[in-house]
Residue frames as qw, qx, qy, qz and C-alpha x, y, z in Angstrom:
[[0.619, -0.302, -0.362, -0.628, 11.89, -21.85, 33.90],
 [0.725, -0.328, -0.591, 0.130, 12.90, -24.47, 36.44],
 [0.380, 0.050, -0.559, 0.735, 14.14, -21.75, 38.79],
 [0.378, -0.191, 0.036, -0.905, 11.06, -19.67, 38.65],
 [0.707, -0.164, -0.570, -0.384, 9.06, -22.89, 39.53],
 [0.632, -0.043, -0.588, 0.503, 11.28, -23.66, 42.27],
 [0.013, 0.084, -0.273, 0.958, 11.23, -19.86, 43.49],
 [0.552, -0.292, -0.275, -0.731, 7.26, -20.40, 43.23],
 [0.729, -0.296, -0.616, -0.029, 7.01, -23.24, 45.32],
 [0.612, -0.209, -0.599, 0.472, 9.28, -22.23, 47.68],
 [0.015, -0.257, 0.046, -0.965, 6.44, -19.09, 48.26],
 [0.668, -0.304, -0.464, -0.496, 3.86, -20.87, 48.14],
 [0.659, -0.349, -0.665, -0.048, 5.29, -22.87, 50.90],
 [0.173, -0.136, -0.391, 0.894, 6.34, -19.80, 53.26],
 [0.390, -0.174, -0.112, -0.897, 2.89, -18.66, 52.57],
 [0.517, 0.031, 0.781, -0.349, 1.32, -22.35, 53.74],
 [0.680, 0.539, 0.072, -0.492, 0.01, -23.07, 50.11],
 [0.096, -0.592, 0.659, 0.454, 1.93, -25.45, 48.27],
 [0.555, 0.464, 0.649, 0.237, -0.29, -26.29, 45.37],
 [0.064, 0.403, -0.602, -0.686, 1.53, -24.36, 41.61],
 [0.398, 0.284, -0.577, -0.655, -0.88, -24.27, 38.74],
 [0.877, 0.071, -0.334, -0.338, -1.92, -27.87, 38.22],
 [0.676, 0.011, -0.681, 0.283, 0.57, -29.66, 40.18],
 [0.556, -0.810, 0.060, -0.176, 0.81, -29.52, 44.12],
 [0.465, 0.497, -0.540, 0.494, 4.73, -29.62, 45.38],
 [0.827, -0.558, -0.073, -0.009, 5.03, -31.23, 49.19],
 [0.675, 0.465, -0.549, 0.167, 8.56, -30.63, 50.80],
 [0.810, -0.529, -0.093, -0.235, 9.99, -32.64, 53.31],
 [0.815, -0.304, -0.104, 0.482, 12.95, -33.43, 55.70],
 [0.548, -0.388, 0.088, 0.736, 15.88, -31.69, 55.42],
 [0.231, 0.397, 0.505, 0.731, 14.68, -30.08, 52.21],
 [0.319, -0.770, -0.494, -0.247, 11.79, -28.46, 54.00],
 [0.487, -0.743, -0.110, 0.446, 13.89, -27.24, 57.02],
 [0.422, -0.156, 0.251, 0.857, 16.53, -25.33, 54.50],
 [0.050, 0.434, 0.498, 0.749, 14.00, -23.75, 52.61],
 [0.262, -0.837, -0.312, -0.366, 12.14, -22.30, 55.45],
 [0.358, -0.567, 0.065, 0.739, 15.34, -20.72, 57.14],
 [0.409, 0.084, 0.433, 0.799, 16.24, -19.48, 53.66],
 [0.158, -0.572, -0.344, -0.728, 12.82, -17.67, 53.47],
 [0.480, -0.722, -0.497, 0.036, 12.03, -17.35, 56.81],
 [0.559, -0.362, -0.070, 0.742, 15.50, -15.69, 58.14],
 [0.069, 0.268, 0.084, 0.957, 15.18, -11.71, 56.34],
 [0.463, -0.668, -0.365, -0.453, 11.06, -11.77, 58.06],
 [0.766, -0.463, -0.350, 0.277, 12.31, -13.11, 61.07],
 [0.540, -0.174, -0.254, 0.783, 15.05, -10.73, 61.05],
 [0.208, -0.362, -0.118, -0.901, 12.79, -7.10, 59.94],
 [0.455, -0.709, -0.292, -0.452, 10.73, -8.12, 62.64],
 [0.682, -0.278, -0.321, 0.596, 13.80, -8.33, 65.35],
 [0.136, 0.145, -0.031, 0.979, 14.75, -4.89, 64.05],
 [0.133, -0.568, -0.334, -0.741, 11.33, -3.56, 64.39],
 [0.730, -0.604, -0.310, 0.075, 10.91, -4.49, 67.74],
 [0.563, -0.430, -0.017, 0.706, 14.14, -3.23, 68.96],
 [0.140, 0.380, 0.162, 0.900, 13.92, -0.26, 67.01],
 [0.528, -0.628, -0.319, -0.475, 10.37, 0.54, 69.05],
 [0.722, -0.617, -0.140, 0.281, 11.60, -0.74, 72.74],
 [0.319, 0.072, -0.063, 0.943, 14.57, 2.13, 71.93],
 [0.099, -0.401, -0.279, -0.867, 12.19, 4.56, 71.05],
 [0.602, -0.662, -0.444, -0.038, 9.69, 3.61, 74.25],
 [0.719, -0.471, -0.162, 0.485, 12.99, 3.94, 76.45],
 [0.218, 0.104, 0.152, 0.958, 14.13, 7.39, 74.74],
 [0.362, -0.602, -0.210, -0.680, 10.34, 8.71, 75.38],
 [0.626, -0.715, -0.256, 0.177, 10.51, 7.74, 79.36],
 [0.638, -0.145, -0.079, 0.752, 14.55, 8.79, 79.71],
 [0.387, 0.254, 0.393, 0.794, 13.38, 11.74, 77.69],
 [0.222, 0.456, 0.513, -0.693, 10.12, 12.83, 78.64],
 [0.439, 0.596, -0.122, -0.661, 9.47, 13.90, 74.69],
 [0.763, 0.422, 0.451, 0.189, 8.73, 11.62, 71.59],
 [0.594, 0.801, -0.046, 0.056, 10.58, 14.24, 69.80],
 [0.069, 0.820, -0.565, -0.065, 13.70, 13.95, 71.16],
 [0.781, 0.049, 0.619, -0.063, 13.23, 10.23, 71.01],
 [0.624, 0.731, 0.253, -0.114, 13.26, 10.77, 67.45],
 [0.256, 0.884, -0.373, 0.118, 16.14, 12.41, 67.29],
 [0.550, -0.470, 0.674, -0.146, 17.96, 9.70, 69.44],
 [0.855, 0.067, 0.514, -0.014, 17.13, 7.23, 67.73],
 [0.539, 0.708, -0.433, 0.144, 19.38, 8.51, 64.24],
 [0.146, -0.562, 0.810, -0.080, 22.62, 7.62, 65.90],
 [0.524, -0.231, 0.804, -0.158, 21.42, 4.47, 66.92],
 [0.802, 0.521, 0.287, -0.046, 19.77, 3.81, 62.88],
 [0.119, 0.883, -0.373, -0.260, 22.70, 5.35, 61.30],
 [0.004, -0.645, 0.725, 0.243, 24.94, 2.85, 61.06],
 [0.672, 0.199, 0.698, -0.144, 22.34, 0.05, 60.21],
 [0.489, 0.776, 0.278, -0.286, 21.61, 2.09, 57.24],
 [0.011, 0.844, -0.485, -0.231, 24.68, 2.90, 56.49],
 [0.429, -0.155, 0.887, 0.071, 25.58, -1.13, 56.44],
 [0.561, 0.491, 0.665, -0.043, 22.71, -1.87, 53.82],
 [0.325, 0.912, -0.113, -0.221, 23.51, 1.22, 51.88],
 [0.053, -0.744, 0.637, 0.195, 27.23, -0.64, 51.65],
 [0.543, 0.134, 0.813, -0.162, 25.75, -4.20, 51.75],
 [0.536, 0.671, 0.356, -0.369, 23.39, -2.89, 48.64],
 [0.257, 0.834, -0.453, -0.184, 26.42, -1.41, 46.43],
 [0.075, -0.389, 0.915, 0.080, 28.50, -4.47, 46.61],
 [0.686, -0.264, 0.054, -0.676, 25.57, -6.70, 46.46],
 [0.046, 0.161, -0.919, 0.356, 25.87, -8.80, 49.35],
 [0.662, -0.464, -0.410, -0.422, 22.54, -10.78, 50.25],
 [0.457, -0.468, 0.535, -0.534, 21.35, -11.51, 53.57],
 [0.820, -0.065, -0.412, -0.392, 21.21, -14.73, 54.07]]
């Protein structure tokens, strides 16, 4: 029960809300900086990938001339991301 409290707060406070039920939870210093890497770092990183997944896919439609072979370019270059999470997933390994 105390982890699911814990796991609530520390949503509430990656959402900016940190008032649970009837009590309000406030963290601070060092406590505050670990807990927003810990939830910040997998957003932060799906929105690295998405961005660099798009600026490929721009630069494969100029190089290219066609969004569809863009498309097709851009496997190789997902392949072995996928392939990592698909190996990452089976073993489970978290990001963190």
């Amino acid at each position: 029960m105390l982890f699911k409290s814990i796991r609530a707060a520390a949503t509430a406070l990656a959402l900016g809300t940190a008032a649970i039920a009837v009590a309000s939870v406030a963290f601070t210093g060092t406590a505050e900086a670990a807990l927003r890497s810990v939830v910040g770092k997998p957003l932060a990183e799906a929105k690295s990938l998405a961005a660099s997944v798009l600026v490929s896919f721009l630069i494969f439609c100029l190089v290219l001339r066609s969004w569809k072979l863009a498309l097709i370019g851009l496997v190789p270059n997902l392949l072995p991301l996928l392939v990592t999470v698909a190996i990452m997933s089976i073993f489970k390994i978290d990001i963190k």
